[in-house]
Every structure is written in C-alpha cells, then in structure tokens.
C-alpha positions in Angstrom: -10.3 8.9 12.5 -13.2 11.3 11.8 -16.4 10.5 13.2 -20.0 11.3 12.0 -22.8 13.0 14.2 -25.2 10.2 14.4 -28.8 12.7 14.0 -32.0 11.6 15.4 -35.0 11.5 12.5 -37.8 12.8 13.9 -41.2 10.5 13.3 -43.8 12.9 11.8 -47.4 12.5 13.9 -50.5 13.3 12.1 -52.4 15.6 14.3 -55.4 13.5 16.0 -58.0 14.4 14.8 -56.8 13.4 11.0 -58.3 10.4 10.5 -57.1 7.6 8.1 -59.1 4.6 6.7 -59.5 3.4 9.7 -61.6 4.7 12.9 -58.5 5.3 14.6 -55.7 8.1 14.4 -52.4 6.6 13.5 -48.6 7.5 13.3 -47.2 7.9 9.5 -43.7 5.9 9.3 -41.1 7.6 7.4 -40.1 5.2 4.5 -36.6 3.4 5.5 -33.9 5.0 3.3 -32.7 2.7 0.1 -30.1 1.0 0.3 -26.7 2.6 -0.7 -23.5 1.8 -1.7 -20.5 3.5 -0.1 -17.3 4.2 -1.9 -13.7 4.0 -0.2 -10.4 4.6 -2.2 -8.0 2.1 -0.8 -4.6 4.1 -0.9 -3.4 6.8 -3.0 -0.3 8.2 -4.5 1.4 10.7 -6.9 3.4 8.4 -8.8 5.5 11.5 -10.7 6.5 12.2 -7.3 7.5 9.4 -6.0 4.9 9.8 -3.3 2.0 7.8 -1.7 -0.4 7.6 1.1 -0.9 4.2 3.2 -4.6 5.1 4.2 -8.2 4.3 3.6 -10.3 7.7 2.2 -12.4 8.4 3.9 -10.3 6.4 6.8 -14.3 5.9 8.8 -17.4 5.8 6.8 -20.8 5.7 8.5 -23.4 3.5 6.7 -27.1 2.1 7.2 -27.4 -1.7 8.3 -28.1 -3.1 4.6 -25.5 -1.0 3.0 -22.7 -2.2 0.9 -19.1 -0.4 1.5 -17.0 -0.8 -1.7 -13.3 -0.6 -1.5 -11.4 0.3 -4.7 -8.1 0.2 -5.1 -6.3 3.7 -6.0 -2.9 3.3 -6.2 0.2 0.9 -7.4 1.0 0.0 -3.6 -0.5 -3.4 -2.7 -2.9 -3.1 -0.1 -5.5 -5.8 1.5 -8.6 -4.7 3.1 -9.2 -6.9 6.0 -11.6 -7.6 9.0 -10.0 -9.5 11.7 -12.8 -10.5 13.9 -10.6 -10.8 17.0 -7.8 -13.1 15.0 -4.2 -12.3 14.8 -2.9 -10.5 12.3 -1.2 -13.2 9.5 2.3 -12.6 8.2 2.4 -10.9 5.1 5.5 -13.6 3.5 6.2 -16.6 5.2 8.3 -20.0 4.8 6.8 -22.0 2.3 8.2 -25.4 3.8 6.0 -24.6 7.0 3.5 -23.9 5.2 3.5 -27.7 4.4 4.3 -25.9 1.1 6.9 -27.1 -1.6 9.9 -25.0 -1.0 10.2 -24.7 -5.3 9.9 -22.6 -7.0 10.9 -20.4 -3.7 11.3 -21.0 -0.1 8.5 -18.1 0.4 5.1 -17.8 -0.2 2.8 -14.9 -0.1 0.6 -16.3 2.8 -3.0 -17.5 1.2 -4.5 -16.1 4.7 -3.0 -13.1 4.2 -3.4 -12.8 0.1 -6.6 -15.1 -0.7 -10.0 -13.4 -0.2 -12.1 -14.8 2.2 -16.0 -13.6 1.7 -18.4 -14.2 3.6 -22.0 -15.6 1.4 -23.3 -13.2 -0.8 -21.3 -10.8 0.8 -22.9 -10.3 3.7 -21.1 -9.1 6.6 -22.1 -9.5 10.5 -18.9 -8.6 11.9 -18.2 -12.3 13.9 -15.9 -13.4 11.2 -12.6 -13.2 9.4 -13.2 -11.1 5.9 -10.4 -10.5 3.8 -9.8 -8.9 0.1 -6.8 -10.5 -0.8 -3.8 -8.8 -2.3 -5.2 -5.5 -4.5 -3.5 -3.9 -6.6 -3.2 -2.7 -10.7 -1.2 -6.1 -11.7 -2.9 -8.8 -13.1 -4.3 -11.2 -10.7 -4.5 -8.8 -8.4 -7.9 -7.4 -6.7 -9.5 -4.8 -8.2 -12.7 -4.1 -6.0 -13.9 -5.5 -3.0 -17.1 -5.2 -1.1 -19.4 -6.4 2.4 -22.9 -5.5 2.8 -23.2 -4.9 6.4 -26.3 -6.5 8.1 -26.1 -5.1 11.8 -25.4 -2.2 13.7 -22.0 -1.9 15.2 -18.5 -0.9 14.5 -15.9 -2.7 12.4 -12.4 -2.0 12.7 -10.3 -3.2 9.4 -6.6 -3.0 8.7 -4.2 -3.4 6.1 -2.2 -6.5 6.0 1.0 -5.5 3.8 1.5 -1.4 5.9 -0.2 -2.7 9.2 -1.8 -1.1 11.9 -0.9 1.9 10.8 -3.1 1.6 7.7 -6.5 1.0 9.4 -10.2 1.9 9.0 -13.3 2.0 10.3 -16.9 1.2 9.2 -19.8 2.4 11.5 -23.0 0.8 11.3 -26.2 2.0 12.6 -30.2 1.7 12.3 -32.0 3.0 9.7 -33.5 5.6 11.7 -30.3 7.6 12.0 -29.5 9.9 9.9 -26.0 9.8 7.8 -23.5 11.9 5.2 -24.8 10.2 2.0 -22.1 8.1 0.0 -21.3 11.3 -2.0 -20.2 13.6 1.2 -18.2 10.9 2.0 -16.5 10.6 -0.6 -15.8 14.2 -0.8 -14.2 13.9 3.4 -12.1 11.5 1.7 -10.6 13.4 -1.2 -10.4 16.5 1.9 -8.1 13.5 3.7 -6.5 13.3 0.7 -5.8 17.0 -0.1 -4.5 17.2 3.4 -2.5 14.7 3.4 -0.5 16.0 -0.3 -0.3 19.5 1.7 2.0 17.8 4.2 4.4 16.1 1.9 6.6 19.2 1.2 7.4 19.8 4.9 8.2 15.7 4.7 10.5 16.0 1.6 12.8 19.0 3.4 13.2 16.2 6.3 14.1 13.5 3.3 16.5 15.7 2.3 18.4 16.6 5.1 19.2 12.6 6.1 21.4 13.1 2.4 25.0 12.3 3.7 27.3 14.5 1.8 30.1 12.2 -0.3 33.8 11.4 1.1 37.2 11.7 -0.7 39.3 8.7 -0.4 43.1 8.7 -0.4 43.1 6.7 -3.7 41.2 10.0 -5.2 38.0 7.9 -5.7 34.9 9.0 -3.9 32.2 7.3 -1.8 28.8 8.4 -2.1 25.5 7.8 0.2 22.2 7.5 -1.1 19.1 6.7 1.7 16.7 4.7 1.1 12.4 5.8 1.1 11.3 8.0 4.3 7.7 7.8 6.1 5.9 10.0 8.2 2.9 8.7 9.5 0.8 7.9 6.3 3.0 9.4 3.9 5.1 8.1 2.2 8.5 8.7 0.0 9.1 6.3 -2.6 12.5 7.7 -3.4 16.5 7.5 -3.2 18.2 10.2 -1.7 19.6 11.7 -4.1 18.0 9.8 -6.9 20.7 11.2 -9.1 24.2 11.0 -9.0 27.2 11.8 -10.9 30.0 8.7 -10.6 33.4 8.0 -11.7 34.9 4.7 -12.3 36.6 3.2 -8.6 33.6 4.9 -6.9 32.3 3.3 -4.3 28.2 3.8 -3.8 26.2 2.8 -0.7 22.8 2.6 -0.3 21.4 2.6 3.5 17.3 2.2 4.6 16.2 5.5 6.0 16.4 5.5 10.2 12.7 7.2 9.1 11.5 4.5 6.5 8.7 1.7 6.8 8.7 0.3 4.0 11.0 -2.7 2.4 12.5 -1.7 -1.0 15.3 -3.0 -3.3 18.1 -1.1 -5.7 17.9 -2.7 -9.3 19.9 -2.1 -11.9 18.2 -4.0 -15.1 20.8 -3.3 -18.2 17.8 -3.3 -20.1 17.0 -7.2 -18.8 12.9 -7.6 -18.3 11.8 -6.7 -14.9 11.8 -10.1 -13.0 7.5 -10.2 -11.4 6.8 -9.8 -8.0 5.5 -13.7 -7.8 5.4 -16.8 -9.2 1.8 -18.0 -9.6 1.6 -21.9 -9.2 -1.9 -23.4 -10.0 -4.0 -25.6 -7.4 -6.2 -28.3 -8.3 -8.6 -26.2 -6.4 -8.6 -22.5 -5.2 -6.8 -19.7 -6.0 -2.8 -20.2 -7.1 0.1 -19.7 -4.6 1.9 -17.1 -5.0 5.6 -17.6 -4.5 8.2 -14.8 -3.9 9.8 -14.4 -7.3 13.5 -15.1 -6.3 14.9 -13.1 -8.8 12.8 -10.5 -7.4 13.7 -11.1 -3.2 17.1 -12.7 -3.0 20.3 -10.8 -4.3 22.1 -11.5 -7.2 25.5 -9.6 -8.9 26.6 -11.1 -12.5 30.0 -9.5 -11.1 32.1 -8.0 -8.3 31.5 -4.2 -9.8 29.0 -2.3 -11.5 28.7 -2.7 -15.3 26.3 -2.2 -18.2 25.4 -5.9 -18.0 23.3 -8.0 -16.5 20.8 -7.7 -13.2 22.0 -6.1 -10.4 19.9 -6.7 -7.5 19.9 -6.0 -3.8 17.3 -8.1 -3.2 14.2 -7.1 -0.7 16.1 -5.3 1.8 13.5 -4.8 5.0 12.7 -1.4 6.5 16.3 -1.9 9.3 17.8 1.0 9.7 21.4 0.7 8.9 20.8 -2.1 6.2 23.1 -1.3 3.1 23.3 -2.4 -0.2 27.0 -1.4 -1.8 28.7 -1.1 -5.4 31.9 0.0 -7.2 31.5 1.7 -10.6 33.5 -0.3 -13.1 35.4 1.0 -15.9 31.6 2.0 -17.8 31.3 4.1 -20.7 30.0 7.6 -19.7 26.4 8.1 -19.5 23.2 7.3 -17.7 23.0 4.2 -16.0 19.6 4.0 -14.1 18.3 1.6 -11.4 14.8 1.0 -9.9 13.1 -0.2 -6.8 11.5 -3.6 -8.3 8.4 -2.9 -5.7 7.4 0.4 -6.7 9.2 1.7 -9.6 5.4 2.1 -10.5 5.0 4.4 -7.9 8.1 6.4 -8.9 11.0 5.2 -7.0 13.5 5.6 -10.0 17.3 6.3 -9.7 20.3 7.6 -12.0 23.8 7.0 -11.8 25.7 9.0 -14.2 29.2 8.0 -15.4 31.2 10.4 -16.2 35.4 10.7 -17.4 37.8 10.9 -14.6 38.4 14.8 -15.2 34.8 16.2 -15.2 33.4 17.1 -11.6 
C-alpha cells in the first residue's frame, strides 16, 4: 500500500515589532484547509477482455480529520467496502434456516451483515464501529456510492467482504495542520495503480494459457476436451475459459475444471436463448432492506437432459474456487453451429464461451 509523506506547515510569525490592533505582537494562524471530498474507484475491469482488478484505487488515501472519502463503484464485480472495527469478518452466503431465516424461496441468503449497509449518523465516522456499504455493484438494488466523513486522526483499515483480505484499503487521517496530496493527485496515484496493474495482465494471460490441457482421442474416435476455469494473480484477475472456444463433434465429451490458480467461484451456462436466471431473489421486510436470497436457478445445478442440446438451461451451478472441481458434458446429436455458454456471475465482465458443432468429418 502506498503511503503519503505527512509535511509539516510551517506557522508564519509576523516579525515583532509589527504590531496588530492590539498593543501586543501576535502570531497569524494559517486558515484550516476546507473541507474535501476524496474519491476512490472501488474495483476496475476491462470487460472486452474478460479482465478485472479486485482493488481499491488509490488502495490508501490520506485525508484531513473532517473530510469525506467517497467510494464509487467501477466495475461489474460486486464489491462491499467495509470497516470492521475489530469484528470478524461475516460470511459472504450463509444458511438461511440459521439465519432464523425461511429456507424458501432458497436455503441461502446473502448475509444482511455482510450485504446491508450499516452507516454510522450523518455519516460520520470515528473509527470504533462496524461501517459497511452493502453489496455495490451496476444491478439494480445494488450500491452505487458510498461515503464516511472521518472526524479523528488515525488509521482505518477496510476490506472487501465478497474477494477478502486480499481486497483491502486504507484511509489515513491526520490533523489539519499536515499537509496532504489533494483529492485530485489522488486520484491520479490511483488511475497510475491502475495502469500498472493492466501492464501486468499480459504476462498473467501467457500463464492462463499454458494450464490449457491439450484434447484426448478416445478408442470410440470421440474426443475429450479440457477447458480451465478463471485464473488470479494477486489482484488481477481472468474472467475467462481456457479456451473460450472450441470446435465439438457429437459423442464428445467436455470437461470443465477451476483453475489450481483461480479465486474466484464461477459457473458454465448454457441458456438456449432462456432469460438469464438473477443473481437473487429480493424478499420484502416489513421493515429494512429486503433479503436477498440465492437465486436457485442461479447456484444449484440443473440439466433438462443427460447431454448437451439446443434446449433448455444448462447449468453448473456456483462451483467454488477448489481446484479440481469439474463440471462435465457430452455433445448430443446438435445441428452444426455456435452453441455459446456464459458464467452467470460475470458474463458482464466478459467471461463468455463458444462451443462449436461441427459434422463428424470436418477437423
């Protein structure tokens, strides 16, 4: 995490024998700075490349007690920007029956600790309590902005409670007498992060590539083929299937496997032109935000049929970042041509597939 030089202002004493309205000499007091408002991009991504960046730009901002730190969210990826204030981190999903939660319409629940904001009044933010955006992100329902005005000097360490630890950040708060990077050189360290972050990702894509398994002949003349599943390195990371394009024969066998090198839980989707089930199932409280239920048709698996055909949903379910965890189909007896799949939690990021039938004879 990048720090800031914290500068000494120098006071500014008249000589003595300047004399003011009174008999006396006197020291002039530099005006306190105004109050600001910081900016930090929560994420970021390049969605036609099926790449993002779990991070907070800049990841440590340095601010004046009386500031306000805004965090807008900048990319598809659901994040949550959160101040623990010594508590444990909550689960993400949990059981909705111990919850005390009705197990309809799903037996999980986003966690309201972990998805409901929790602002302290007016915004105002000392550091001794929990603070919490709830769940941002571009869908609706989902937060948009979030900010704390700070109102004494310290450090505040905050985290991410869908990536983790490994997404954290950092506000620094000191007296008004020190001097700070205003909000826009800030924000310009954070687009640098940014910048050097999407100079790594080509280096990351060669390792993505090599995991590719090449495809293996059966004795029956039908072929199995290996596609892997996402890949992070550190902050980055690759929304994509590996290959993300395949060209299939009816008998073929195709198994998908989580990357040894992935964080991230994803699914393999194949809609035949169905809607896109959501990501939750709002249910309204009498008071308070809704709960949000994990859309079964979204988490849980579901075939209309032993192989793959050009009807119906397809659907691994949410298979969790385990290495070795596989997801497997045969191509049935499918007219040539495209036949593509997504990953239902971040085909908006890019994470887009292709099988493509083709005759028995063609290579």
């Amino acid at each position: 995490m990048r720090r800031f030089p914290h500068l000494a202002v120098l006071g500014v004493l008249l000589p003595c024998l300047t004399l003011s309205t009174t008999s006396y000499g006197a020291k002039k007091k530099a005006p306190a700075p105004a109050v600001q408002t910081y900016i930090v991009m929560v994420g970021a991504e390049s969605p036609h490349r099926g790449v993002g960046f779990n991070a907070y730009f800049p990841e440590s901002v340095t601010i004046h007690v009386g500031d306000t730190v805004q965090w807008q969210q900048n990319a598809n990826e659901i994040h949550t920007v959160t101040f623990l204030a010594g508590t444990t981190p909550a689960a993400l999903i949990i059981p909705a029956a111990e919850a005390g939660f009705p197990p309809t319409p799903s037996p999980l629940l986003f966690n309201p600790v972990a998805v409901d904001p929790a602002v302290p009044a007016d915004g105002l933010y000392d550091g001794t309590t929990y603070a919490n955006s709830g769940l941002m992100g571009r869908e609706e329902g989902q937060v948009q902005e979030f900010s704390l005005t700070f109102t004494r000097a310290g450090t505040y360490d905050y985290m991410c409670l869908v990536h983790g630890v490994m997404m954290s950040g950092q506000v620094v708060v000191v007296a008004p007498d020190v001097s700070v990077p205003s909000p826009n050189q800030q924000m310009a360290e954070g687009r640098k992060q940014i910048a050097r972050n999407l100079s790594q990702v080509p280096a990351v894509l060669r390792a993505a590539e090599a995991q590719i398994q090449p495809p293996v002949k059966n004795p029956d003349g039908t072929v199995t083929h290996y596609v892997a599943i996402g890949y992070t390195e550190g902050q980055i990371a690759l929304m994509q299937f590996f290959p993300d394009k395949l060209n299939v024969r009816a008998g073929d066998t195709v198994i998908w496997e989580m990357s040894p090198h992935n964080d991230m839980p994803h699914t393999v989707t194949f809609l035949n032109g169905e809607p896109e089930p959501s990501l939750v199932i709002p249910v309204p409280q009498s008071s308070g935000p809704p709960l949000l239920y994990a859309n079964p048709a979204t988490f849980f698996p579901s075939a209309p049929g032993p192989e793959l055909t050009r009807e119906g949903i397809y659907n691994s379910g949410v298979m969790e970042p385990v290495p070795g965890t596989t997801y497997t189909l045969i191509v049935g007896d499918m007219t040539p041509g495209p036949e593509p799949y997504i990953c239902l939690l971040h085909d908006t990021s890019g994470m887009r597939g292709t099988l493509t039938v083709v005759p028995r004879h063609e290579k």
